[in-house]
N, C-alpha and C positions, 0 to 999 in steps of 0.2 A: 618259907622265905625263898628258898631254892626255885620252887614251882613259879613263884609268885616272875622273880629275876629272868626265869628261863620265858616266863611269856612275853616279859618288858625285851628281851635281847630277841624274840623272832618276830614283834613287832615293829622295832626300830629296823630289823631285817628289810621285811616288808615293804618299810619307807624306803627305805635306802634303795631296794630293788627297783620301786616304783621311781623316783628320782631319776636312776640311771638309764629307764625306761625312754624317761622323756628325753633326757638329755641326749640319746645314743638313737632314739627316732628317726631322725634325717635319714634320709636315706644320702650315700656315696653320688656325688653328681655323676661319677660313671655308670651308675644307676639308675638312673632316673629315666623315666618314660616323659616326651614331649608331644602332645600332636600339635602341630602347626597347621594352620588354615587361612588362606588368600583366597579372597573375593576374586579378584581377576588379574589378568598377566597384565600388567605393562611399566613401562622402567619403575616408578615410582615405587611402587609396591613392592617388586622385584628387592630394591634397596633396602626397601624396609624389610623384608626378610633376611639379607646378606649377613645385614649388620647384627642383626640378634642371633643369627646361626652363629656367625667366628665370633661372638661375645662368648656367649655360652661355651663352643666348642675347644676356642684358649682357655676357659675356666675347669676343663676336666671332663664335660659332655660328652659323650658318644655323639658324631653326625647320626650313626644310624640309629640310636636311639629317639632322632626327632624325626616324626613320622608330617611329612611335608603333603600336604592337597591341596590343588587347585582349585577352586569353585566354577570356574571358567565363567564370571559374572552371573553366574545364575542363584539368586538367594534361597532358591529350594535348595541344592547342592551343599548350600553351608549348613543346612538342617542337618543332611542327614552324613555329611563329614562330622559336624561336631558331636551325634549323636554316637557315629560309630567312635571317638574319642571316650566318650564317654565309658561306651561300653568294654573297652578295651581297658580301663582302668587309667588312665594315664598321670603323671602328678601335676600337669599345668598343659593349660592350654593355652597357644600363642594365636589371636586371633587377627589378622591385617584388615584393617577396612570395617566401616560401620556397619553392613548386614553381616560379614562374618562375626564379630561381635556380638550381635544382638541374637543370634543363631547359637554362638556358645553360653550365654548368660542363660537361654531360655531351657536349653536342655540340661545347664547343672547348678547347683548353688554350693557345691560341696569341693569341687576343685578348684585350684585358682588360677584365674584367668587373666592375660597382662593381655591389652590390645596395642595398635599403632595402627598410623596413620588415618587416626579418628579426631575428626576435628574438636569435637564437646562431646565428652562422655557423659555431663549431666543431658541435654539434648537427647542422645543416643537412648537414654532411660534405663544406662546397666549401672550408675552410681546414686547414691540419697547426693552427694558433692564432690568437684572434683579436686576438694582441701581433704575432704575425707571421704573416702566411698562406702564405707560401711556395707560393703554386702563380700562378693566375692570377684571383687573386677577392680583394676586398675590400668595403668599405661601411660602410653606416650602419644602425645598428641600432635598433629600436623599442622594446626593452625600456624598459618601465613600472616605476614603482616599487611590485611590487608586496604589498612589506610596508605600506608604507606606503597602499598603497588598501583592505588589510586593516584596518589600524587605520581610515580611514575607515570602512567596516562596523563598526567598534564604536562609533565615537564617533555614527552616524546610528543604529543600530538598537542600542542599550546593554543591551537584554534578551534579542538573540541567542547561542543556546548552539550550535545543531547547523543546517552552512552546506553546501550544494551547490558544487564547484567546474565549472562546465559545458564544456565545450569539447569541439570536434571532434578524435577519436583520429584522426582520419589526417595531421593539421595538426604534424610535428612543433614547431613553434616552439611548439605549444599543448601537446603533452606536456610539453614543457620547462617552458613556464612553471604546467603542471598541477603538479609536482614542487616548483618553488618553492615556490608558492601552499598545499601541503599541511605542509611546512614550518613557513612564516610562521606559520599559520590554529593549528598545534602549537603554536609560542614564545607564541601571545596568548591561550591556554587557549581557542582553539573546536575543536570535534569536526567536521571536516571531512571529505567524502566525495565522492567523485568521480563526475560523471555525463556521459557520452559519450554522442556520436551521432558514428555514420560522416558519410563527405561525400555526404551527402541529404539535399537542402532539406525534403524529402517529409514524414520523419522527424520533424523539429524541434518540431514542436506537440506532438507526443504525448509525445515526453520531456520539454518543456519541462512538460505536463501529470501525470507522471508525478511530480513531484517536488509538488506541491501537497499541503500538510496534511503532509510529512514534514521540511520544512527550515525557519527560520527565517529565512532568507535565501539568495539566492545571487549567486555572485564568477563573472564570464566575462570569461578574459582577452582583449590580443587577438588572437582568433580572426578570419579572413577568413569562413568558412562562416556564422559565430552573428554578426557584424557584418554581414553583407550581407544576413540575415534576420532584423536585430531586433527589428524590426515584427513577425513571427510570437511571438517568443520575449515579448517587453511586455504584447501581447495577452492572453497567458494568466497572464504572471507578475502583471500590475498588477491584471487583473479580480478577481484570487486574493488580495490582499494580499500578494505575497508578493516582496520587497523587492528590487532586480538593483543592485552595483556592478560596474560594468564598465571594461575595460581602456581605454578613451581615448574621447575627446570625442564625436566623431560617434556611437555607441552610446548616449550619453546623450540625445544628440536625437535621438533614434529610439525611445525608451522606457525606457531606465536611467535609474535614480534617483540616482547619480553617481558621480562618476570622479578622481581626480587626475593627469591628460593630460598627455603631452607634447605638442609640435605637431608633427602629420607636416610639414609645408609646409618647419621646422626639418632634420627629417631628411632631405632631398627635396634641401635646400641644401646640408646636411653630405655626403650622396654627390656633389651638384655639383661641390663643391670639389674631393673627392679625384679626380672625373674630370677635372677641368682639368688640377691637377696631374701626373697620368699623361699626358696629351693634349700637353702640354708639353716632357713631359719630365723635370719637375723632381723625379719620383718613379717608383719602379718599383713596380709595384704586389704585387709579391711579397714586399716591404717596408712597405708602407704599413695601419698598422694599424685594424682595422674601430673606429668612433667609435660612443659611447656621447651621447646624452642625459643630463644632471646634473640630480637630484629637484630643486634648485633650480630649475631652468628648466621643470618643470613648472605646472600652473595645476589649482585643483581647481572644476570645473562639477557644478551642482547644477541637475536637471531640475524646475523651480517646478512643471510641471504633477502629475508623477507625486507630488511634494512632498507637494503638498496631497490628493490623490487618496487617497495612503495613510498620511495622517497623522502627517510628518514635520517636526520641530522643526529645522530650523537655525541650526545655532549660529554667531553672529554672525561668533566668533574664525576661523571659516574662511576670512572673505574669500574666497567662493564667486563665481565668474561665473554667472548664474542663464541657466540656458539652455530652451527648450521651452514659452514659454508662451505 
């Protein structure tokens, strides 16, 4: 009986041990290893890293424990950042932008990965859904409203018939939202027509110039490549009269004539959170569904410079932030 007793009490032992195991696993957030990875520098992005850095870092993070890379736009670079992530053991990885993403999904399945400013994570092909990802990817998504920055082109340019939508074919988030975008520009009676550039900076002027004298305007969503090259793309479109609404803020101070923006800084915070909560514990991240921005919580920025340049009436009712001057 004794014997019998003494094995029932170092087996409930056993449970009990295992139990506290799990429970007491987390690791301290002042503990935790992050690598962060950005596709390319420019505001946008920029934000979207600020905001999930001081998220995390008021939550108890070490700064120096997030080990911050630049890809400097190059999608080889995000291989073998994510990879050294990897190997370095890390417990999450923060991925900005859709080849950094697709770069950390492909070298782990066993860490968890929160991205931002990724327009469709189903698209991107690191989720089974963006209600439930079932693998090891989640985040926060940039998607613009971009019906609604259509109807902005009508209510700024109200004589525009036939619209260029620009963006980089190799950017899937920007086919994506090329699709929308051809849609919406259908439902509001414009004849829209698609104009690509591969990922070369090289390129960009000459298509940007290629469209002059044939379009009454044109829609760029956002795109990383046609954002981090504004300045070429304004150059030719502003000297031309020839009108850019563009997918979010930073683009407009840089030469777009305006936008109806969400703020990355917001989505930067929206991935913070979900990586706490994974980091925690308090969510599993093959659970945890990718977060949308609400057109409410948008803001519509209006570039006073190019405004006036190209002889733009703004209408009061928009309660525009005037940006660019």
């Amino acid at each position: 009986m004794i014997k019998k007793l003494s094995v029932l009490l170092l087996t409930m032992g056993l449970l009990l041990t295992g139990c506290a195991s799990e429970t007491t696993g987390t690791k301290e957030l002042s503990e935790v290893k992050i690598g962060a990875i950005q596709f390319a520098q420019h505001p946008a992005l920029d934000k979207a890293y600020e905001g999930f850095k001081d998220t995390l870092i008021e939550a108890g993070v070490k700064e120096e424990n997030i080990d911050f890379q630049n890809a400097s736009g190059d999608p080889s670079n995000c291989q073998t950042i994510a990879e050294k992530f990897v190997n370095d053991g890390d417990d999450l990885i923060y991925a900005i932008a859709t080849d950094a993403l697709q770069a950390a999904a492909n070298k782990t399945t066993d860490i968890p990965i929160v991205g931002a400013a990724v327009t469709d994570f189903e698209t991107a092909g690191v989720v089974k859904s963006n209600e439930k990802p079932e693998t090891n990817v989640t985040g926060a998504s940039d998607l613009n409203p971009i019906k609604e920055q259509l109807e902005l082109l009508k209510t700024l340019i109200p004589d525009a018939k036939k619209i260029a939508i620009f963006y980089c074919s190799d950017e899937a988030n920007s086919v994506y939202q090329g699709e929308i975008a051809l849609q919406a520009a259908k439902d509001l009676g414009l004849e829209a027509s698609e104009v690509t550039v591969s990922n070369d900076s090289s390129a960009i002027q000459q298509v940007a110039q290629s469209m002059i004298g044939h379009y009454d305007a044109v829609y760029i969503p956002t795109d990383n490549l046609l954002a981090s090259n504004m300045a070429t793309v304004a150059q030719v479109t502003n000297e031309n009269n020839l009108p850019v609404i563009v997918g979010e803020e930073s683009m407009c101070e840089n030469g777009g004539l305006a936008t109806l923006s969400l703020d990355y800084y917001t989505v930067g915070q929206n991935a913070g959170k979900q990586a706490l909560a994974i980091l925690n514990g308090e969510a599993q991240v093959e659970e945890t569904p990718v977060t949308f921005v609400e057109g409410k919580d948008c803001q519509y920025f209006i570039n006073q410079k190019v405004a006036s340049q190209l002889g733009i009436d703004i209408p009061t009712e928009l309660n525009a932030t005037m940006i660019g001057e």
